[in-house]
C-alpha positions as CSV (number, residue, x, y, z in Angstrom):
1,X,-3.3,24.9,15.7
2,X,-5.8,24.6,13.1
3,X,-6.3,22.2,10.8
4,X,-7.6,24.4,7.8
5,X,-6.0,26.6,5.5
6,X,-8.7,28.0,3.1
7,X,-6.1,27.4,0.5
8,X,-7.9,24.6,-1.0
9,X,-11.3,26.2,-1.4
10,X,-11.0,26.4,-4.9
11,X,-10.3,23.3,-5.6
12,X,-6.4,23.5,-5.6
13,X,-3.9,22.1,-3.5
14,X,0.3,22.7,-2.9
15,X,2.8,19.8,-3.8
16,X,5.6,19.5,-2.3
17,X,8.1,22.5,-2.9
18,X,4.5,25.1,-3.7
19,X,3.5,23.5,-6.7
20,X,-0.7,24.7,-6.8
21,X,-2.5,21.9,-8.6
22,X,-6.0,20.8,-9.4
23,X,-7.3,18.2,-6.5
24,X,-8.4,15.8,-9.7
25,X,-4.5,15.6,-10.5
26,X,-3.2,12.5,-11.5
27,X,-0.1,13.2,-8.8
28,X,-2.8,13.9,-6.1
29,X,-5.0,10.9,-7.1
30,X,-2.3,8.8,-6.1
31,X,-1.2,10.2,-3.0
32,X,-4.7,10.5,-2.2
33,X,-4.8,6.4,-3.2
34,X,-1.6,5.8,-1.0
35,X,-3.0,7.5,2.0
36,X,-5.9,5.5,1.8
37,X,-4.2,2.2,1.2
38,X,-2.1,3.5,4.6
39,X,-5.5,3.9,6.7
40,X,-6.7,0.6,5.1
41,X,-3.5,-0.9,6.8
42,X,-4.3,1.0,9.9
43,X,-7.1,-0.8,9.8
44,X,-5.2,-4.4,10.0
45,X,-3.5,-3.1,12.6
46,X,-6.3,-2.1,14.5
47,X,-7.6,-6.1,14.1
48,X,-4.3,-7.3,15.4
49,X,-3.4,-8.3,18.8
50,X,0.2,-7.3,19.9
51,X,2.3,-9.6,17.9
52,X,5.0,-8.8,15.7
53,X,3.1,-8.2,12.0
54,X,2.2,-5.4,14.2
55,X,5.7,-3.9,14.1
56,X,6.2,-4.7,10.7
57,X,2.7,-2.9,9.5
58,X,3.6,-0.3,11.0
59,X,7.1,-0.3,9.5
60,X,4.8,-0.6,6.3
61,X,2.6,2.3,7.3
62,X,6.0,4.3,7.7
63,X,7.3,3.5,4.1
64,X,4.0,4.6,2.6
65,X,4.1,8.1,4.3
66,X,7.7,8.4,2.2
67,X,6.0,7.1,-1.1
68,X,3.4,9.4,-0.6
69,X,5.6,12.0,-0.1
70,X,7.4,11.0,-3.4
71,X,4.6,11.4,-5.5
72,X,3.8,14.5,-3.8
73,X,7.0,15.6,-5.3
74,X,6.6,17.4,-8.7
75,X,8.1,14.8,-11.0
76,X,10.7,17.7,-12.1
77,X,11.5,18.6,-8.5
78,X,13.8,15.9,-6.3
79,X,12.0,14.5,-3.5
80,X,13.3,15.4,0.3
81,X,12.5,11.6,1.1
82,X,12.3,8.6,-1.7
83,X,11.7,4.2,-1.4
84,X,14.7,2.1,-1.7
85,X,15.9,-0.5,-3.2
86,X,16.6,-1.6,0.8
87,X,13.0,-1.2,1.5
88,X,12.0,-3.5,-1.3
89,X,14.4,-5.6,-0.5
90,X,12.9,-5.9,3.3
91,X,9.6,-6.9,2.1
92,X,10.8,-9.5,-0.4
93,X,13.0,-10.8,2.7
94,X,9.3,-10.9,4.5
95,X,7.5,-12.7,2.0
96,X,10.1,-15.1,1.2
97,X,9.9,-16.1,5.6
98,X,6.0,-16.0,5.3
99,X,5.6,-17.8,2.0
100,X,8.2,-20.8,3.5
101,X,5.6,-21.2,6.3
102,X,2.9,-21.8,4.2
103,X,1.5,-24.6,2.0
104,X,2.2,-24.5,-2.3
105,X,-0.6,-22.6,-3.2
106,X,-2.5,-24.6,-5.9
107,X,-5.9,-22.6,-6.2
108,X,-6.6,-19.6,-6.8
109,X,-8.2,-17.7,-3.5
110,X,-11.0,-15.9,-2.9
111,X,-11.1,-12.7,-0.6
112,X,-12.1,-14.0,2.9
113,X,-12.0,-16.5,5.8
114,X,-11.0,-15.0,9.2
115,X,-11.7,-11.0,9.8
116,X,-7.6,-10.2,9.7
117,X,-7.5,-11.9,6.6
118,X,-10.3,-10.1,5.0
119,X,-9.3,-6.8,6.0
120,X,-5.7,-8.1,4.6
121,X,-7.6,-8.8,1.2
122,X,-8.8,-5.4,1.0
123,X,-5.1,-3.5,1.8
124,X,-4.0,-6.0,-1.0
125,X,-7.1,-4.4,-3.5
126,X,-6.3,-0.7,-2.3
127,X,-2.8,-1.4,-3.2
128,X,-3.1,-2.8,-6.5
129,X,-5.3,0.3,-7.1
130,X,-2.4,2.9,-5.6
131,X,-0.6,0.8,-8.5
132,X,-2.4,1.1,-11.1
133,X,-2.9,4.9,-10.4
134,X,0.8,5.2,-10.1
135,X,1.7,3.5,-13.6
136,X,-0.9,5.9,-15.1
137,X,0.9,8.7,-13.6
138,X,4.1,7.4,-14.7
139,X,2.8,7.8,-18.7
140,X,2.8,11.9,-17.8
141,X,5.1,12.6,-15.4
142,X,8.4,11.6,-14.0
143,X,7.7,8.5,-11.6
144,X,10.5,6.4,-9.7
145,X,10.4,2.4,-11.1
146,X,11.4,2.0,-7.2
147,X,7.8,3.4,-6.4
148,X,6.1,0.4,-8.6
149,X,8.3,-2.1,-7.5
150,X,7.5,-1.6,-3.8
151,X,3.8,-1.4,-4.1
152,X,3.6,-4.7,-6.3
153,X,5.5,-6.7,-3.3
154,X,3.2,-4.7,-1.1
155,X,0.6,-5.9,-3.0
156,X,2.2,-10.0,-3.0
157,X,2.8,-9.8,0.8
158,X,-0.7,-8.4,1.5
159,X,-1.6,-11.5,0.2
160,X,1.0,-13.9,1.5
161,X,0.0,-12.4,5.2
162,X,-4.3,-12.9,4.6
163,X,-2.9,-16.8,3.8
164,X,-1.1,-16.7,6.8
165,X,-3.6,-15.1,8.7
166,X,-6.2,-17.9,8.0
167,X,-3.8,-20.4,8.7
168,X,-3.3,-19.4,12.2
169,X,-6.8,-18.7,13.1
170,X,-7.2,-22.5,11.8
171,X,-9.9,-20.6,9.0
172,X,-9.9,-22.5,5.2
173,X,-8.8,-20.2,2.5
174,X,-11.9,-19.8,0.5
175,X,-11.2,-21.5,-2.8
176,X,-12.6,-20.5,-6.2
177,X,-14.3,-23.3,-7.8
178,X,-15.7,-22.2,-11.5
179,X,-19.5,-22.7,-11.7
């Protein structure tokens, strides 16, 4: 098998259903984003021991491959696979159990403490990126709200699992103080 195609030479590439576009497209920007926020998760994964946020990254990892595939999907065209409302649902369900198990937050937090949370940090920063991309694609194409929705829980259990993450490696949040 090989893994070239000579079809993007010129700076073009196919969406989904043979769509050519320009690589700088807005829609390929944020697949591009997505697929990078997915390898940043890899990269939790690849911190973690075998414990069960394992599973549940990976579950993570899966649902990005579908929103990628969504906005890979000319706005016009219906997507083969799409998020849900089920798999929002699912992460609100995770960071309700992970949020329960730790203290009221009362500070704000800076990026950091143990290596899983920091890496944690950074899927949290690549996501809020993907979503930022995503609502500018959204003012020129057709762009599920489902898409949005799931990337800012994404982006609020990111978050809620770097707390955690500290927290069981017995590391201090690092707290913002204003100088």
């Amino acid at each position: 098998m090989k893994l070239y195609t000579r079809t993007g030479d010129a700076g073009e590439t196919g969406l989904i259903g043979g769509t050519r576009v320009s690589k700088d497209d807005a829609r390929v920007a944020c697949y591009g984003d997505v697929d990078e926020l997915n390898a940043t998760i890899g990269m939790v994964v690849a911190a973690l021991g075998q414990c069960i946020e394992r599973e549940l990254l990976h579950e993570i990892q899966s649902d990005l491959f579908i929103l990628g595939a969504e906005l890979a999907t000319r706005g016009d065209d219906k997507p083969d696979m799409t998020i849900t409302a089920g798999q929002v649902a699912r992460l609100e369900q995770l960071l309700d159990e992970t949020c329960a198990r730790l203290p009221d937050l009362t500070n704000f937090v800076l990026p950091g403490g143990c290596e899983l949370a920091a890496r944690l940090h950074l899927a949290r920063t690549v996501c809020r990126r993907v979503e930022r991309a995503v609502v500018t694609l959204a003012t020129q194409s057709t762009v599920s709200p489902t898409v949005l929705v799931y990337l800012n829980r994404l982006s609020d259990l990111l978050f809620a699992l770097a707390l955690a993450a500290n927290r069981n490696a017995g590391v201090a949040d690092i707290i913002w103080k204003a100088s």
